[in-house]
N, CA, C and O atoms as a DFTB+ gen file, in Angstrom:
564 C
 N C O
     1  1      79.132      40.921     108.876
     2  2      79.544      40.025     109.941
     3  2      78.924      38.656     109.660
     4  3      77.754      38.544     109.292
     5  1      80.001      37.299     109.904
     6  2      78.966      36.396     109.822
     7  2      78.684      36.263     110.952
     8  3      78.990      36.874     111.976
     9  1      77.427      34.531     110.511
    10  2      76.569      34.166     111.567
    11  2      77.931      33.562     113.103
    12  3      77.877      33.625     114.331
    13  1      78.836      33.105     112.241
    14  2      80.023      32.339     113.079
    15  2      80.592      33.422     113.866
    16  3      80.521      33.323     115.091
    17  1      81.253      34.638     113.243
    18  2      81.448      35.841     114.188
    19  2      80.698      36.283     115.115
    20  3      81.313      36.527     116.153
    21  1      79.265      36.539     115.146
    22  2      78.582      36.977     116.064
    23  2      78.059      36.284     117.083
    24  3      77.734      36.724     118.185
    25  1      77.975      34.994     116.611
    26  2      77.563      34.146     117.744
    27  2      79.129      33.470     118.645
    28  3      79.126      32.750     119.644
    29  1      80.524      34.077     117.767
    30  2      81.677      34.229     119.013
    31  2      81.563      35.106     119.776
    32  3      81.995      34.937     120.916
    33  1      80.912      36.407     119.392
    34  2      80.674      37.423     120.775
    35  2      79.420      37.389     121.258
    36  3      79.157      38.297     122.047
    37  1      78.418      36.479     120.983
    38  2      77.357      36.815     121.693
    39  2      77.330      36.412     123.078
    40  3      76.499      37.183     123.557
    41  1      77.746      35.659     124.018
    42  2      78.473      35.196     125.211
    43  2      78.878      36.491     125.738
    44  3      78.729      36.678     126.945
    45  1      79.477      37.614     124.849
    46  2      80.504      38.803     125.730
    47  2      79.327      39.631     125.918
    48  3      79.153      39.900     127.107
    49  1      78.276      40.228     124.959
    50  2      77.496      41.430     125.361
    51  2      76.596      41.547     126.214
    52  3      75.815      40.703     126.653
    53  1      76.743      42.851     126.495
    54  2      76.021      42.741     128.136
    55  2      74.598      43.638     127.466
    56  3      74.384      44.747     127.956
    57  1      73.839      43.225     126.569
    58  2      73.096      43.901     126.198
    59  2      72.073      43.118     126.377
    60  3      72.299      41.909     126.421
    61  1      70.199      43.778     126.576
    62  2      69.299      43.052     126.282
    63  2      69.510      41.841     125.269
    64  3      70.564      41.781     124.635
    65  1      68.492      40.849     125.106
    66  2      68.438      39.531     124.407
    67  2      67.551      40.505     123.070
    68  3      68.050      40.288     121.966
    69  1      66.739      41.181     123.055
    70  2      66.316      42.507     121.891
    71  2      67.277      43.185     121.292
    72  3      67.452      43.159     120.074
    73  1      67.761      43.645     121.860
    74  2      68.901      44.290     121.641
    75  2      69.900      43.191     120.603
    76  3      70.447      43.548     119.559
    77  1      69.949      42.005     121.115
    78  2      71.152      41.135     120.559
    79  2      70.236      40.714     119.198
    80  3      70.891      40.265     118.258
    81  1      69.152      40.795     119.066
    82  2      67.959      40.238     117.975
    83  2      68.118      41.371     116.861
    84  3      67.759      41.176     115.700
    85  1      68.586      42.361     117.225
    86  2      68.156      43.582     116.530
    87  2      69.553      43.891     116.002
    88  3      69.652      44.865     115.255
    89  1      70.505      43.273     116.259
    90  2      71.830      43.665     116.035
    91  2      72.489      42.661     114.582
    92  3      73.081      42.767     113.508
    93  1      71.854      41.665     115.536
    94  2      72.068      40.168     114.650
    95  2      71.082      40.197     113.033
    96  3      71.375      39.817     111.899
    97  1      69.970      40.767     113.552
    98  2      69.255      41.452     111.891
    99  2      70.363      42.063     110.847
   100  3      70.787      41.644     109.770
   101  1      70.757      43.658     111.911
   102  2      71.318      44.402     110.785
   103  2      72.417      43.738     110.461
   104  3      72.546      43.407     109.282
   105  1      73.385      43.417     111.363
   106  2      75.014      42.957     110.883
   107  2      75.076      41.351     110.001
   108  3      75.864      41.071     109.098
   109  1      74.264      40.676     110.438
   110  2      74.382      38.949     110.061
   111  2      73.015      39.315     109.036
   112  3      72.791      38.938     107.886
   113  1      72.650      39.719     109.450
   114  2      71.078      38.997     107.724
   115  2      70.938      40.540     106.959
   116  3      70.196      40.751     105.999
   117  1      71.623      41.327     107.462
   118  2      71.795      42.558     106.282
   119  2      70.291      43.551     106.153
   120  3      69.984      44.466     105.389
   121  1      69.636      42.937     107.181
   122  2      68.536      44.360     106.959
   123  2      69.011      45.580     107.545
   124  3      69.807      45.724     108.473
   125  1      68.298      46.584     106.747
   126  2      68.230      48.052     106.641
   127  2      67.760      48.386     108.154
   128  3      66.777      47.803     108.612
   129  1      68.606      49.507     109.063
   130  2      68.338      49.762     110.496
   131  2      66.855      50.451     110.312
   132  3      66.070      50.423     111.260
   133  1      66.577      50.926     109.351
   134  2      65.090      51.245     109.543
   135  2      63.894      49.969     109.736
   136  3      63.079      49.896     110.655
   137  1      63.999      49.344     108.990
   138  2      63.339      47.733     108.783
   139  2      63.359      47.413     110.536
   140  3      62.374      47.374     111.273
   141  1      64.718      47.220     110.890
   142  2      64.535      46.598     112.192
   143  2      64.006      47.330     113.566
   144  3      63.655      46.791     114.615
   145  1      64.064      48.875     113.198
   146  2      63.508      49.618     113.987
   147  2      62.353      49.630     114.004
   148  3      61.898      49.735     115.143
   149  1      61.545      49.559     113.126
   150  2      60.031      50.061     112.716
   151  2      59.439      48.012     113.546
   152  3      58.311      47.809     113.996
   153  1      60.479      46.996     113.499
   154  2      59.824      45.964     114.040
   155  2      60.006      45.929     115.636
   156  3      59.341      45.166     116.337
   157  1      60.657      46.535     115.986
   158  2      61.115      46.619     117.807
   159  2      60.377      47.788     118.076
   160  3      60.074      47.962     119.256
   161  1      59.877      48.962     116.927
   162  2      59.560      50.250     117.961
   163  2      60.573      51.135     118.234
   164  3      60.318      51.810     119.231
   165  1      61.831      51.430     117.618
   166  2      63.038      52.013     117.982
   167  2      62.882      53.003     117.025
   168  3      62.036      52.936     116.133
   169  1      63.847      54.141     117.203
   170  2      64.728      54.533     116.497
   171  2      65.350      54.283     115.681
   172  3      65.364      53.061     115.832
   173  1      66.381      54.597     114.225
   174  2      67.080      53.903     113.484
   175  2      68.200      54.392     113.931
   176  3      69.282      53.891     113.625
   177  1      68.082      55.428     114.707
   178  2      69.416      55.588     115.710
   179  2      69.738      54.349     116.588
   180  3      70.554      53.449     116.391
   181  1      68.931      54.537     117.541
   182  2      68.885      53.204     118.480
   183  2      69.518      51.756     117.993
   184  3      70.207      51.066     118.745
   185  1      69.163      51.353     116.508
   186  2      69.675      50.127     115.969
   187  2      70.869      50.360     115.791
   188  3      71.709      49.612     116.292
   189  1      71.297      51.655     114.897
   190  2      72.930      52.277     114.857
   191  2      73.718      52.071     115.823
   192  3      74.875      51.747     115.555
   193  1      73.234      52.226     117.421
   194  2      74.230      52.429     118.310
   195  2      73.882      50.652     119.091
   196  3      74.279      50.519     120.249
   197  1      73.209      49.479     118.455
   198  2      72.829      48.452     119.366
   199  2      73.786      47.752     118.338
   200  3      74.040      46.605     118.707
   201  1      74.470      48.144     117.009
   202  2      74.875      47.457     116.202
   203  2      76.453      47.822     116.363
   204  3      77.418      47.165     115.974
   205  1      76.426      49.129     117.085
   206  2      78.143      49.726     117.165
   207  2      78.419      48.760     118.359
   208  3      79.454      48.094     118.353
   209  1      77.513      48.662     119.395
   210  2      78.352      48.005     120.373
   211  2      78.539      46.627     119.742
   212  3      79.658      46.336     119.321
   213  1      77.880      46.054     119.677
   214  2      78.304      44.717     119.331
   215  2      79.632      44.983     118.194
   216  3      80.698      44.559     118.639
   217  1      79.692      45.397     117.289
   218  2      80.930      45.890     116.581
   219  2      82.332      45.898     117.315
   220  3      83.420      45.323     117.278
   221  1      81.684      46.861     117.980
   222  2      82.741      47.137     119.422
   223  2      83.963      46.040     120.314
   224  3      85.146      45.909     120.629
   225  1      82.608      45.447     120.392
   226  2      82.578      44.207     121.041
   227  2      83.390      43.030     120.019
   228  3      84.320      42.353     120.458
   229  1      83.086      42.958     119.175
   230  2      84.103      42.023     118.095
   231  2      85.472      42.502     117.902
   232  3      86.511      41.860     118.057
   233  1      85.299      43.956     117.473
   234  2      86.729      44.292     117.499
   235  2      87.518      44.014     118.795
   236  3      88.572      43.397     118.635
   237  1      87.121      44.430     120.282
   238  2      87.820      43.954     121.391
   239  2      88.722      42.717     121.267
   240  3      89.883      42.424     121.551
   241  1      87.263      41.911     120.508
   242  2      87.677      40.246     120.514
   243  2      88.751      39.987     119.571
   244  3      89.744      39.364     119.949
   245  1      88.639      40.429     118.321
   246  2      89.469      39.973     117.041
   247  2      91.009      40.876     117.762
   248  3      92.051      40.289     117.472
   249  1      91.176      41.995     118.504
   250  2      92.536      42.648     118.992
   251  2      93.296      41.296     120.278
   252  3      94.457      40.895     120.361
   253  1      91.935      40.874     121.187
   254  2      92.575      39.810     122.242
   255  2      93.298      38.800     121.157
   256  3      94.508      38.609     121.030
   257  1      92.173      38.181     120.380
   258  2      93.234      37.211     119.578
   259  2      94.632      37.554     118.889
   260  3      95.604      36.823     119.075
   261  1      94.671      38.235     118.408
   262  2      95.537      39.037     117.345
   263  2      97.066      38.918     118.700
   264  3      98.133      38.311     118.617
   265  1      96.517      39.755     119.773
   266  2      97.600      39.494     120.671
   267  2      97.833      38.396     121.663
   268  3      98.512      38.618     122.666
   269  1      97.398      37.430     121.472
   270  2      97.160      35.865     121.697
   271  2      98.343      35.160     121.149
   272  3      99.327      34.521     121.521
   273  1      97.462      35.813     119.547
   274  2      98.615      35.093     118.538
   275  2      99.897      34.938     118.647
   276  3     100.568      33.906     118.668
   277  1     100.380      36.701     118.757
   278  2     101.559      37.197     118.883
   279  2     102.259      36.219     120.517
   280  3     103.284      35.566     120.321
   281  1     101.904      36.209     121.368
   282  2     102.115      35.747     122.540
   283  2     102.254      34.353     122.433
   284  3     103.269      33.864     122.928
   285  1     101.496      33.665     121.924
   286  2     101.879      32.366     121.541
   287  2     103.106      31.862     120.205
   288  3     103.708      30.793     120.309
   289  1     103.307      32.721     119.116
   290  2     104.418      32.790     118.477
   291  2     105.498      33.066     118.953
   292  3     106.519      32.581     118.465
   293  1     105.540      33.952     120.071
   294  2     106.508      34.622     120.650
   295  2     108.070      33.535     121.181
   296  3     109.270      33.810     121.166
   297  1     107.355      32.331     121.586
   298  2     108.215      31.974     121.848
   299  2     109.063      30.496     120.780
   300  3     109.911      29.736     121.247
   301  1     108.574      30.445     119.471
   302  2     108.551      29.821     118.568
   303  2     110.039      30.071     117.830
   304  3     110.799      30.683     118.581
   305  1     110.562      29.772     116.665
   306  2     111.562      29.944     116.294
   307  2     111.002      30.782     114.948
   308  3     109.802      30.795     114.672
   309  1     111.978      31.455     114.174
   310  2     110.858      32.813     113.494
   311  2     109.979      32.390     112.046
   312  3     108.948      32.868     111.573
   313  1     111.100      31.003     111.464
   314  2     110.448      30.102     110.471
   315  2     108.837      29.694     111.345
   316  3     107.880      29.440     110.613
   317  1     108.750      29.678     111.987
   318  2     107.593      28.767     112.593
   319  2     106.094      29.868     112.884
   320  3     106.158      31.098     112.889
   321  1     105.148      29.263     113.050
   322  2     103.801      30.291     113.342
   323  2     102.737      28.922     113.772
   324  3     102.687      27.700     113.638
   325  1     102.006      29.987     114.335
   326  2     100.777      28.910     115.050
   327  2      99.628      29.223     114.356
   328  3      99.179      30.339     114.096
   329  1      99.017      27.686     113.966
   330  2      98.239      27.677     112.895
   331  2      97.006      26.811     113.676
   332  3      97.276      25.996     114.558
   333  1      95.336      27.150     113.151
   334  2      94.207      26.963     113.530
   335  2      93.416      26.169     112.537
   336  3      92.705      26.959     111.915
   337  1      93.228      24.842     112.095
   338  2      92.970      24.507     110.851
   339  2      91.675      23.453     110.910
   340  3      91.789      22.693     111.872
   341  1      90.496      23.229     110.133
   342  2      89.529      22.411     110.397
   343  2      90.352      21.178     109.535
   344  3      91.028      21.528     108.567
   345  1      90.287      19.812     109.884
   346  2      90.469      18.872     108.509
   347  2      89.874      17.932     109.076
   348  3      89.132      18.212     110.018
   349  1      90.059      16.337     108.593
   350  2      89.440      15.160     109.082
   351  2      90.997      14.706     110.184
   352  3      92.198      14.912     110.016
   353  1      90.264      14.071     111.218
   354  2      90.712      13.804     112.219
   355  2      92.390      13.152     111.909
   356  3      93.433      13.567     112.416
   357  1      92.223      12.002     110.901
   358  2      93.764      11.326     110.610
   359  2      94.650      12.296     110.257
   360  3      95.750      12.506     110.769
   361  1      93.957      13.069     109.071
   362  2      95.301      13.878     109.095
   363  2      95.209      15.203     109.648
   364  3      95.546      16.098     108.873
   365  1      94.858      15.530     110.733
   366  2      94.990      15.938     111.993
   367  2      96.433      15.151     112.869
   368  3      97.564      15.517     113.189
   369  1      95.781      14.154     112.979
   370  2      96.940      13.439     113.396
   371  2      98.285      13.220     112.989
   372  3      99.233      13.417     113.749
   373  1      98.411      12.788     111.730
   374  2      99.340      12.948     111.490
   375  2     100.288      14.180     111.012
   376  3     101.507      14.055     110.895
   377  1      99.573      15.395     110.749
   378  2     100.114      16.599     110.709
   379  2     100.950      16.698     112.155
   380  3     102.136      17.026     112.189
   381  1     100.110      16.346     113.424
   382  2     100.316      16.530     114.575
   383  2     101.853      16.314     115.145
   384  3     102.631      17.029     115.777
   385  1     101.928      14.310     114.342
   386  2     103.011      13.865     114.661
   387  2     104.167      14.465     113.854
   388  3     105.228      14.707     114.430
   389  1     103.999      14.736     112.443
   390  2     104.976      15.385     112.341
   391  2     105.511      16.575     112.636
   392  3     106.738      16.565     112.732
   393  1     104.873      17.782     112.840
   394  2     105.295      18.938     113.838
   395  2     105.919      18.387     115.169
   396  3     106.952      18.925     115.566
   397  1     105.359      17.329     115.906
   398  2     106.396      17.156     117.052
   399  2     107.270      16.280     116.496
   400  3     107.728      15.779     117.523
   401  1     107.845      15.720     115.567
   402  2     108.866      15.295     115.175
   403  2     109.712      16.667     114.871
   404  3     110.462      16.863     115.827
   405  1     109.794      17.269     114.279
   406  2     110.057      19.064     113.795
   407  2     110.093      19.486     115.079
   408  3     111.285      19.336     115.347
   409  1     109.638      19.861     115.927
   410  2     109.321      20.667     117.034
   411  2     110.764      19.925     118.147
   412  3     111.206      20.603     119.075
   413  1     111.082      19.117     117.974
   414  2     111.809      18.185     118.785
   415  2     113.531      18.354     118.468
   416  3     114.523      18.523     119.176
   417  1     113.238      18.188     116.808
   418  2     114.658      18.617     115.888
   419  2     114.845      19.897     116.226
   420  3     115.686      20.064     117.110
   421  1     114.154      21.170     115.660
   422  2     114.232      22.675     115.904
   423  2     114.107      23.254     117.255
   424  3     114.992      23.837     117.881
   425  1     112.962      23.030     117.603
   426  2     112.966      23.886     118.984
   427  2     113.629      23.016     119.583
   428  3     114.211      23.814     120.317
   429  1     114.100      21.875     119.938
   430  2     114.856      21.123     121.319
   431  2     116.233      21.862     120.919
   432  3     116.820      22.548     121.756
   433  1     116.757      21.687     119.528
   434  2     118.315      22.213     119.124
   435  2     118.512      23.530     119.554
   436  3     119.560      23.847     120.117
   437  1     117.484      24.442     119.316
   438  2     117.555      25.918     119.787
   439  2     117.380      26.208     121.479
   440  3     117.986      26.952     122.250
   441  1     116.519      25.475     121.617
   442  2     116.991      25.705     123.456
   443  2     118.074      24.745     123.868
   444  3     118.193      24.720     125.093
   445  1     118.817      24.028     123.292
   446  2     120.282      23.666     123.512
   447  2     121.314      24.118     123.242
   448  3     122.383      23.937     123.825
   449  1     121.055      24.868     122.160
   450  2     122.286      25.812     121.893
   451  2     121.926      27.253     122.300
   452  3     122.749      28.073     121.894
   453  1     120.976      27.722     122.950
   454  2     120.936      29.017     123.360
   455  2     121.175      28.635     125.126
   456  3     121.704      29.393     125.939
   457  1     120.655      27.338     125.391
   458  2     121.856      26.919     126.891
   459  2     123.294      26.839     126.867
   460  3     123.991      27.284     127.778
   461  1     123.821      26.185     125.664
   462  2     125.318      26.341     125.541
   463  2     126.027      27.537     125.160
   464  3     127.249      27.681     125.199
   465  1     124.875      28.676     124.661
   466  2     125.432      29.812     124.775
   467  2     125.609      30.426     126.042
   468  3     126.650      30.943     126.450
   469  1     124.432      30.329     126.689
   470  2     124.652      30.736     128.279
   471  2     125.886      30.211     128.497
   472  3     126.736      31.101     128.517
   473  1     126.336      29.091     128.674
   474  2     127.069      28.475     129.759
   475  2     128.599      29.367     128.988
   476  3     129.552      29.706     129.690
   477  1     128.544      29.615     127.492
   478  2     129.950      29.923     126.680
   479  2     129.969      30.923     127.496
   480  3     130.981      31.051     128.184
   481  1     128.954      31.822     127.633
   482  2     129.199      33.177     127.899
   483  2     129.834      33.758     129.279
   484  3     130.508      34.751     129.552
   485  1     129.258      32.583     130.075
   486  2     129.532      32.872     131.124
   487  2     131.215      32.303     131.494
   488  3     131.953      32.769     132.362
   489  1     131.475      31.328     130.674
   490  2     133.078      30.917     131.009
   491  2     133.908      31.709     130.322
   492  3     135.058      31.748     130.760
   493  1     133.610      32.501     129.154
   494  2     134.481      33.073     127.915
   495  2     134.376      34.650     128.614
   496  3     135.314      35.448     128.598
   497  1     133.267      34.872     129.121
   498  2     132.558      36.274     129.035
   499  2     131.735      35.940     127.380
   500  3     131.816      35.098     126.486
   501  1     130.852      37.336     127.723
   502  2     129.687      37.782     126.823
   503  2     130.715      38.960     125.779
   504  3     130.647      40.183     125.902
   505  1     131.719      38.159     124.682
   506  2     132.217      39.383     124.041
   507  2     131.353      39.607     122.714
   508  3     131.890      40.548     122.129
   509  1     130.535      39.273     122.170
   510  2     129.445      39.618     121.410
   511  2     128.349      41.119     121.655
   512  3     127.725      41.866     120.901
   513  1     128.562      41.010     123.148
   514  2     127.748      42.383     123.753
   515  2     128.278      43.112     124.134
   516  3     129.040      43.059     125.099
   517  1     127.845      44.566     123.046
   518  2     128.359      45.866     123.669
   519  2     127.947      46.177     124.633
   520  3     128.717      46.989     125.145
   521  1     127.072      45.980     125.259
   522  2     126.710      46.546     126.460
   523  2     127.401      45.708     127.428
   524  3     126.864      44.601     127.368
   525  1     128.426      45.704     128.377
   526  2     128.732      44.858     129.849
   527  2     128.045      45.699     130.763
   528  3     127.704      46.878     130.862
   529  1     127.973      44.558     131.435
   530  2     127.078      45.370     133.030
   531  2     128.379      45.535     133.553
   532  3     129.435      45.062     133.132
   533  1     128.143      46.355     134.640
   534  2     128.925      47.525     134.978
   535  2     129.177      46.849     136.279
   536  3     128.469      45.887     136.575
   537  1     130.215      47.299     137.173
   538  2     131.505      46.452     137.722
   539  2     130.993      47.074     139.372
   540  3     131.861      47.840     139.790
   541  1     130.086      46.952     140.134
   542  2     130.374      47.362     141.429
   543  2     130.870      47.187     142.529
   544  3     130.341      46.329     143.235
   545  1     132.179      48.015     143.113
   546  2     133.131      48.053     143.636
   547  2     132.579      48.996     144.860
   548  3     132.386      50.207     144.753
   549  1     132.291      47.965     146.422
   550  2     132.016      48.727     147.812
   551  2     133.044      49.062     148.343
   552  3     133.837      48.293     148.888
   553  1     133.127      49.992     148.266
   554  2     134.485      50.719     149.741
   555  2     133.910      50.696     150.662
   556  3     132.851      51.323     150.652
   557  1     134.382      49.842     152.136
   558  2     134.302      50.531     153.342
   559  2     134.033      51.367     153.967
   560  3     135.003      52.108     153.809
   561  1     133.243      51.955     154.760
   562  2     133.380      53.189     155.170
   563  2     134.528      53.452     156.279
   564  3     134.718      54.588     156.714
């Protein structure tokens, strides 16, 4: 684990501040659970199971993102994906402007023509879909 991973979940665990010392040994600086036990007084069990939760605990985190991702692509066009990138600020910027130049061409055209499909569908009918919704007819009693 790195130092950058663990200190994204250290905020989530609900564990002693020992506990988080002893975790951060074995997973981030790679000592042996005996080493860190014999310095807290533990078990090398005890470090095993102070190192699963936090584990635990990352995986939770890396699954929220993962379905973040998906949720935020979701509504994108399928060429397209959402991207997380360090660089220097200008071309930051100008990456920026050109995606909303792109973003304006593609996605504005696709929610205009998936409105002018609505509107076809509804004056033509929907003959593209096998499925029609079904016709309900009240009789009187």
């Amino acid at each position: 684990m790195t130092i950058d991973e663990f200190e994204t979940v250290r905020p989530l665990l609900t564990i002693s501040e020992h506990r988080i010392e002893a975790a951060y040994s074995s997973l981030v600086l790679g000592e042996v659970y005996q080493k860190v036990a014999v310095r807290y007084g533990w078990s090398r069990q005890s470090v095993n199971e102070t190192a699963s939760i936090v584990l635990s605990v990352f995986d939770a985190y890396m699954l929220a993102k993962k379905i973040e991702h998906k949720a935020q692509k979701s509504h994108l066009p399928d060429n397209w994906d959402v991207l997380t990138i360090e660089a220097p600020m200008d071309l930051i910027k100008q990456f920026v402007s050109e995606v909303s130049i792109r973003r304006e061409t593609e996605i504005g055209s696709l929610v205009k023509n998936t409105e002018k499909e609505k509107v076809s569908s509804a004056v033509d009918g929907d003959k593209s879909s096998k499925k029609r919704p079904r016709r309900l007819t009240v009789k009187p009693t």
